[in-house]
FIDO-673119 format. One record per residue (C-alpha): x, y, z; residue in one letter. Coordinates in steps of 0.2 Angstrom, whole numbers, padded with zeros to 4 digits, always signed. Layout:
REM residues N
XYZA/...
REM end
This chain:
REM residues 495
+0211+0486-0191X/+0212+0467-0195X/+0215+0452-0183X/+0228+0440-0187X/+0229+0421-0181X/+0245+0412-0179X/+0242+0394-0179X/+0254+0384-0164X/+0258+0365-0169X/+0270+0358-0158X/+0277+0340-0161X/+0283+0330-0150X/+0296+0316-0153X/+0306+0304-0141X/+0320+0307-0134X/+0337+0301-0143X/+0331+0305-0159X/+0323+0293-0172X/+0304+0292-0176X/+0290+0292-0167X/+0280+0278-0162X/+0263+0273-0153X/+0253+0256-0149X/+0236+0250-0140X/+0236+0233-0134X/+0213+0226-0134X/+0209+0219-0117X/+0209+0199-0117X/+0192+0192-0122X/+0185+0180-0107X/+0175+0165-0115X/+0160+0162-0104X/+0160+0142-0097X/+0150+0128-0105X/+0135+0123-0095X/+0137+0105-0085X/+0124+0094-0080X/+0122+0078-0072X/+0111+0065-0064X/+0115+0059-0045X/+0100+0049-0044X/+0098+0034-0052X/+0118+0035-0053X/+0118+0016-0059X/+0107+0004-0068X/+0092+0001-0057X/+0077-0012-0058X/+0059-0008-0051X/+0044-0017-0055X/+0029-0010-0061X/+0021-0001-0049X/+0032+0008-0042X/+0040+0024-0045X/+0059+0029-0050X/+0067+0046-0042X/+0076+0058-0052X/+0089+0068-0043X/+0100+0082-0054X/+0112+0096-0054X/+0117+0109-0068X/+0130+0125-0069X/+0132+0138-0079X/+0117+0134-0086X/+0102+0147-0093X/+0088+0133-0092X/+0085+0116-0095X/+0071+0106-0102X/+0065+0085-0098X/+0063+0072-0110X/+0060+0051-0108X/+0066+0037-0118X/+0048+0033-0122X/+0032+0040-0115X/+0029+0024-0106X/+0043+0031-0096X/+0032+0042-0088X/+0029+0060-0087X/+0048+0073-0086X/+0044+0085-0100X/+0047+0102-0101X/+0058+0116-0092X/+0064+0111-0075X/+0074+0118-0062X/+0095+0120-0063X/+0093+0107-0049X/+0082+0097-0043X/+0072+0080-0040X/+0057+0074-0047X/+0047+0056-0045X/+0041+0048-0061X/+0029+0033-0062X/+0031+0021-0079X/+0016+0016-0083X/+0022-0001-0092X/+0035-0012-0092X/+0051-0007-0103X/+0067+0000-0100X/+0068+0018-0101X/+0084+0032-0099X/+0079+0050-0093X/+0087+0068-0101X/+0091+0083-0097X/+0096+0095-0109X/+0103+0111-0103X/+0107+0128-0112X/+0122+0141-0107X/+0132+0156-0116X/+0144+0145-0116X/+0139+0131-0124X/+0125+0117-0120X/+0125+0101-0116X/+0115+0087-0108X/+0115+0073-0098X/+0107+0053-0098X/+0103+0041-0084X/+0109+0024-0085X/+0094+0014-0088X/+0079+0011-0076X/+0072-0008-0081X/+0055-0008-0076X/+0050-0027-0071X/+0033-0033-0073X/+0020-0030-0058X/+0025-0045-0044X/+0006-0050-0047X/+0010-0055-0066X/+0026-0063-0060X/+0018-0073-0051X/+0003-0079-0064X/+0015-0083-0074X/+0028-0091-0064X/+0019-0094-0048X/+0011-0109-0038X/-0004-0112-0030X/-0001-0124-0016X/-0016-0132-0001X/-0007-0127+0015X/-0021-0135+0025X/-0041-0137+0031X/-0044-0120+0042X/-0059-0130+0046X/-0058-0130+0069X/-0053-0149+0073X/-0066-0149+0089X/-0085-0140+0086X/-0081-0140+0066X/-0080-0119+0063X/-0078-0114+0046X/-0079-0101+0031X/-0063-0095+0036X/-0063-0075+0037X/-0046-0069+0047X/-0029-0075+0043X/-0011-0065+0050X/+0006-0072+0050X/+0013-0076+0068X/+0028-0067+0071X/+0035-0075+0086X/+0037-0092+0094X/+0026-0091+0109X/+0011-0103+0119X/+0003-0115+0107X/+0010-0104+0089X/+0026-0105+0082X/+0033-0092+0071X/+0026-0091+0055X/+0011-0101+0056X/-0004-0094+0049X/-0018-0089+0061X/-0037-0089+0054X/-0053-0086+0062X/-0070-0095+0058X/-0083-0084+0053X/-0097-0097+0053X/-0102-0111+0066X/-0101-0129+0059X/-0113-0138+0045X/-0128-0147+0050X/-0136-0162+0040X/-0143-0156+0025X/-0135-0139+0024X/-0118-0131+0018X/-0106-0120+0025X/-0114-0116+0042X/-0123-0103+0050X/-0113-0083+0044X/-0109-0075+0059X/-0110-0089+0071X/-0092-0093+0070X/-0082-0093+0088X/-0065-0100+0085X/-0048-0097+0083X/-0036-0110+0073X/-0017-0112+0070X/-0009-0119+0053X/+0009-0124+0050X/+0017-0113+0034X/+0018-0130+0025X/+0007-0142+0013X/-0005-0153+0020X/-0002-0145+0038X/-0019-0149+0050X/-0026-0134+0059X/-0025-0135+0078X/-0037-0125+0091X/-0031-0110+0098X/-0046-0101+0106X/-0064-0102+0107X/-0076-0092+0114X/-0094-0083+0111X/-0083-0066+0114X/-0076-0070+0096X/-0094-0071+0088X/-0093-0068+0070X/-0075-0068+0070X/-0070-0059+0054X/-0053-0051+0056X/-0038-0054+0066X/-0019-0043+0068X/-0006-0053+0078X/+0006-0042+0090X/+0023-0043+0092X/+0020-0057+0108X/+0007-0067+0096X/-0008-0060+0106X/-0020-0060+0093X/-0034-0046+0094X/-0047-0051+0086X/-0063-0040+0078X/-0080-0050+0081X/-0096-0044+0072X/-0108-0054+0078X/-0102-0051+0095X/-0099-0034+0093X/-0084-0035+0103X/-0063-0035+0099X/-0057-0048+0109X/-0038-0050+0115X/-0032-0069+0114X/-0014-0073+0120X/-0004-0083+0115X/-0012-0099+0127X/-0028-0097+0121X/-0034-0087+0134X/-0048-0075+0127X/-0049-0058+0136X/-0058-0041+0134X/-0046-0026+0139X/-0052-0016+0126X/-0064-0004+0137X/-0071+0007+0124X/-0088+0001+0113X/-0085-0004+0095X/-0099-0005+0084X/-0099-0022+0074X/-0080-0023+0069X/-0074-0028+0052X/-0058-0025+0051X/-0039-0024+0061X/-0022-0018+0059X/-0007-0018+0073X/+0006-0005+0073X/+0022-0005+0079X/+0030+0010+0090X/+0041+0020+0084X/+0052+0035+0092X/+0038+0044+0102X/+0022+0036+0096X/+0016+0021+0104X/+0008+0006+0097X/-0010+0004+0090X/-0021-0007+0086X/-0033+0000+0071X/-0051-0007+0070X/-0064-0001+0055X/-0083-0005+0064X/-0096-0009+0048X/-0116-0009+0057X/-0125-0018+0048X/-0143-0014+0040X/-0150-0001+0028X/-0134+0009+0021X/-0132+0022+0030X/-0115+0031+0036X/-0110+0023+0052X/-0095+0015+0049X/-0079+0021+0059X/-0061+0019+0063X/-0053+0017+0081X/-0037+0017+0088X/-0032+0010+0100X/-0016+0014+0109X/-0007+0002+0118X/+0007+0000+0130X/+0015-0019+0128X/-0005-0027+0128X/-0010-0015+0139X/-0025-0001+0132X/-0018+0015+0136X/-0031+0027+0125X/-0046+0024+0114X/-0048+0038+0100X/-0062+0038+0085X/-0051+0045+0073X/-0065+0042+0056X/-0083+0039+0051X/-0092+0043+0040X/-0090+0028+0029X/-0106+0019+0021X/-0111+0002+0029X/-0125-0009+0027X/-0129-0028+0026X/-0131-0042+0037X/-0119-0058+0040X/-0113-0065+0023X/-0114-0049+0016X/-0108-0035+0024X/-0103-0017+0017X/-0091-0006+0025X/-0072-0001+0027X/-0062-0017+0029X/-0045-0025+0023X/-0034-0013+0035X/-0017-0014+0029X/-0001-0004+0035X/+0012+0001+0027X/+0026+0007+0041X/+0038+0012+0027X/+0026+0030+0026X/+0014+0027+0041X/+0000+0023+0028X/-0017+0015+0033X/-0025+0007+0022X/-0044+0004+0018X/-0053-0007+0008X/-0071+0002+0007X/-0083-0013+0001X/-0098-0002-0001X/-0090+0011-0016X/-0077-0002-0022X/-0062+0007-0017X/-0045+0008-0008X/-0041+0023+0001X/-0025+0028+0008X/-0023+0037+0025X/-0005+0045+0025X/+0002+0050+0041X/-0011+0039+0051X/-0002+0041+0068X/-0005+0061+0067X/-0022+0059+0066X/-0032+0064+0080X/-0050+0063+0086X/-0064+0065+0073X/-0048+0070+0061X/-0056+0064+0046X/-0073+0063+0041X/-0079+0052+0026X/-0093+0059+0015X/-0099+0042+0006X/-0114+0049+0000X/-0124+0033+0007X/-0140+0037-0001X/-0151+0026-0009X/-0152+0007-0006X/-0141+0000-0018X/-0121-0003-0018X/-0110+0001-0022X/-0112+0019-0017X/-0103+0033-0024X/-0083+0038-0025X/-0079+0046-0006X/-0074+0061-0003X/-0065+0069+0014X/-0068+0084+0027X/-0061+0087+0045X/-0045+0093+0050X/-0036+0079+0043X/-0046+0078+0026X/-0027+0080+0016X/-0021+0065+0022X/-0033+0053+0014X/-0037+0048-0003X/-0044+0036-0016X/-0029+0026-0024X/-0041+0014-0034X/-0059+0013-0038X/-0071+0003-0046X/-0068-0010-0061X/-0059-0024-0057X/-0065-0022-0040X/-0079-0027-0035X/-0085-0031-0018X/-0067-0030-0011X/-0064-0034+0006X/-0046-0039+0012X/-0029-0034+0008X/-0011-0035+0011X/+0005-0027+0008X/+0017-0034-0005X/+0035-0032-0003X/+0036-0015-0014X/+0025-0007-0003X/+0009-0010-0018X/-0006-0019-0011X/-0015-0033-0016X/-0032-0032-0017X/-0047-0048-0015X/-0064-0046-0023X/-0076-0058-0012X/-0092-0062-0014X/-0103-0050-0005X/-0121-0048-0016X/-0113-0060-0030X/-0121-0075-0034X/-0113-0082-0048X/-0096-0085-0055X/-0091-0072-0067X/-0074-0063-0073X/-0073-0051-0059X/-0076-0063-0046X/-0061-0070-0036X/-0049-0061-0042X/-0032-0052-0035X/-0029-0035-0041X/-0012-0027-0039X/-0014-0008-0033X/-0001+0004-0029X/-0004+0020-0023X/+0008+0031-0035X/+0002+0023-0050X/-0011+0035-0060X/-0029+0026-0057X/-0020+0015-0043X/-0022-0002-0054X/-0007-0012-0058X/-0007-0026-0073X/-0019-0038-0075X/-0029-0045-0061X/-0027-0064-0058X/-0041-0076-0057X/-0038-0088-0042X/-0054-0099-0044X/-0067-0100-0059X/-0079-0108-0047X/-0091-0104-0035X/-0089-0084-0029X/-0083-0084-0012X/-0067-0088-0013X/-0056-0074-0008X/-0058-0068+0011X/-0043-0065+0022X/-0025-0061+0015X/-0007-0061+0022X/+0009-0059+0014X/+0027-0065+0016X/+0042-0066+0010X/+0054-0081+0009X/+0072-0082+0014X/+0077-0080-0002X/+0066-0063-0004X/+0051-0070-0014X/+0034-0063-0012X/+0020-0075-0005X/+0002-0073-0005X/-0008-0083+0005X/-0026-0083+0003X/-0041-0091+0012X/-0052-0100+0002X/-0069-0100+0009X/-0076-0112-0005X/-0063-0127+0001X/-0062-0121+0019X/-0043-0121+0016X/-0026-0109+0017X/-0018-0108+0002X/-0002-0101-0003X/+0002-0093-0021X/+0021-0092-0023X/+0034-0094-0036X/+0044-0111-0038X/+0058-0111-0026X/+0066-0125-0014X/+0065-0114+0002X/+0055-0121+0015X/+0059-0109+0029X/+0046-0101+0039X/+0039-0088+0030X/+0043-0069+0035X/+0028-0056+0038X/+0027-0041+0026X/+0018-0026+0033X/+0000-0031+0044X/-0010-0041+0035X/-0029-0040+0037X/
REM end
């Protein structure tokens, strides 16, 4: 028997009658958001000099990635894929004006964003051999036994005894001529003079005494008590204001060469930093102290480095000098004579006893010995900023107003004049190989003619350099052309 289907259609229709109907309504479509970028830093026109660097600081949304580019290379180095937000420091690495990009990508859409421009100045160094004086503040030559070859010089901060503020204080390294000879005995200086900030100023006598043998270096303290480092003497004596000339300083130093004072801040206390050079065949005896102070008073004595080559005898003297701080990072200084190089301590007041350890190679009996390197428990915190040509023989230093240093070749193993002989040399320490423009040439004469440095700044925020000139026994000042003749105001600790 067969099977039959009966096939059901059922239709359904809307009520009331008329014909049927149906609709589909798409979901709305959501356009994602454009990416947005912008810089917050610089966030106007800005100026730096050469030398220094410029600090990017930016922000994206809705952004998949973003790449760098500059202006021109000279710009320095922001290439490449970087974070949604962000900062980066950038060095120039020449003069210019330059604008900074990012360029950022989103589903969206892109888009990018331009700094206004960053004008990069010329180094403060070339504008100053350009548009710069040299002026003859006065004789550093001591007005009573006849000291000389001055060594030391520091700015006083303070009106105070027989020092008004902003004279230039100077110590003699060498006793005076005798008939028939030039320039004194090296090492046999024991005096302390004063100068006026002002040309054709006459020193006057602060302090003598056999505990400033050798006198080479000198940092003046907030009260101008002037601590003093003598090699010959192998002492670091304190002189006040007066011209009284004490020893507080407990602890031994082995032949000081060099000084820095630093100011307390929040919980650190004051310090006096002194580099000791022996003298000798090279060997690796140099160190750094500290010396912590409460108002004049020693409190504690730490050896915080060694390690640093020294050798020599008076007149020519290898080891770590020119010690310059910068308080803006707690940065120390040094001016390392034996390898030609500046090295920078970061954190300086962190380090402790023994925290760094120099390894200057000193072999051999020759200078300048090799690049250093660093070891200890604070071995991160120190490196080389600058080394070798233009320098040569360095030996003081100062901090200029944009936190570079200025750098003096002296004359230490050089006999005659030659292009690397007295010259400044512009160093900063974010710069790539640490040298800034060309150096500048103070004197085609004799070598010798660069020892102790200080710098200042007038009221109308120009930069001035004074040098001493140990071939004219004289101060002088390098400065650009301006009316002002207010007293000067220390930058930084000069050496």
């Amino acid at each position: 028997m067969g099977v039959s289907y009966v096939l059901l259609v059922t239709t359904l229709t809307a009520c009331g009658g008329g014909g049927g109907s149906s609709s589909y309504t798409a979901p709305p479509t959501t356009t994602p958001p454009a990416a947005t970028a912008s810089f917050a830093q610089p966030g106007s026109a800005t100026t730096i000099d050469f030398g220094q660097a410029v600090t990017l600081q930016w922000s994206s949304a809705n952004s998949t990635g973003c790449t760098a580019a500059v202006s021109s290379t000279s710009g320095g180095i922001f290439t490449g894929s970087q974070a949604m937000t962000g900062t980066a420091t950038v060095v120039p690495t020449a003069p210019g004006t330059y604008t900074y990009t990012l360029s950022c990508t989103g589903t969206g859409g892109n888009t990018s964003a331009t700094t206004p421009a960053v004008t990069v100045s010329p180094s403060i160094l070339a504008t100053l051999s350009t548009a710069g004086t040299i002026t003859t503040i006065g004789s550093t030559v001591d007005p009573i036994n006849g000291d000389q070859n001055p060594y030391g010089l520091a700015i006083a901060p303070a009106t105070a005894g027989l020092i008004t503020k902003g004279d230039l204080i100077v110590c003699n390294f060498n006793n005076a001529s005798t008939p028939g000879a030039q320039g004194g005995v090296q090492g046999t200086g024991t005096t302390v003079v004063g100068l006026h900030p002002a040309a054709g100023s006459k020193p006057y006598r602060i302090a003598q005494s056999a505990s400033l043998d050798g006198c080479d270096a000198l940092t003046v303290l907030p009260d101008d008590g002037i601590s003093a480092a003598a090699w010959s003497s192998t002492s670091n004596p304190l002189v006040s204001a007066t011209g009284g000339v004490a020893t507080p300083f407990s602890d031994t130093f082995a032949y000081p060469w060099g000084e820095a004072y630093v100011a307390a801040t929040g919980a650190q206390p004051a310090a006096i930093y002194v580099s000791n050079a022996p003298g000798g065949n090279i060997a690796a005896g140099g160190t750094i102290d500290r010396i912590s102070l409460d108002a004049d008073a020693q409190t504690s004595f730490t050896e915080i480095a060694s390690g640093f080559c020294t050798s020599g005898s008076p007149g020519a003297i290898f080891g770590p000098a020119g010690l310059t701080y910068d308080p803006s990072n707690d940065t120390l200084y040094v001016v390392d004579t034996s390898s030609a190089s500046v090295i920078a301590i970061v954190g300086i007041s962190g380090v402790g006893k023994d925290g760094l350890v120099v390894n200057g190679q000193c072999t051999g009996s020759t200078t300048p010995t090799p690049v250093p390197t660093f070891s200890g428990p604070s071995m991160m915190s120190a490196r080389v900023i600058a080394h070798g040509s233009p320098l040569n023989t360095p030996l003081s230093a100062a901090l200029l107003k944009n936190g570079d240093l200025v750098v003096a070749n002296a004359d230490i193993g050089v006999q005659t004049a030659s292009a690397t002989t007295n010259l400044l040399i512009e160093v900063s320490p974010v710069v790539p190989n640490g040298f800034v423009g060309k150096p500048l040439q103070l004197d085609t004469m004799a070598p010798g003619a660069l020892f102790g440095l200080a710098t200042a700044v007038d009221s109308q925020g120009n930069q001035i350099i004074y040098f001493n000139d140990d071939n004219a026994a004289a101060v002088l000042e390098l400065s650009a052309t301006t009316a002002d003749t207010s007293p000067p105001t220390p930058y930084g600790t000069p050496r």
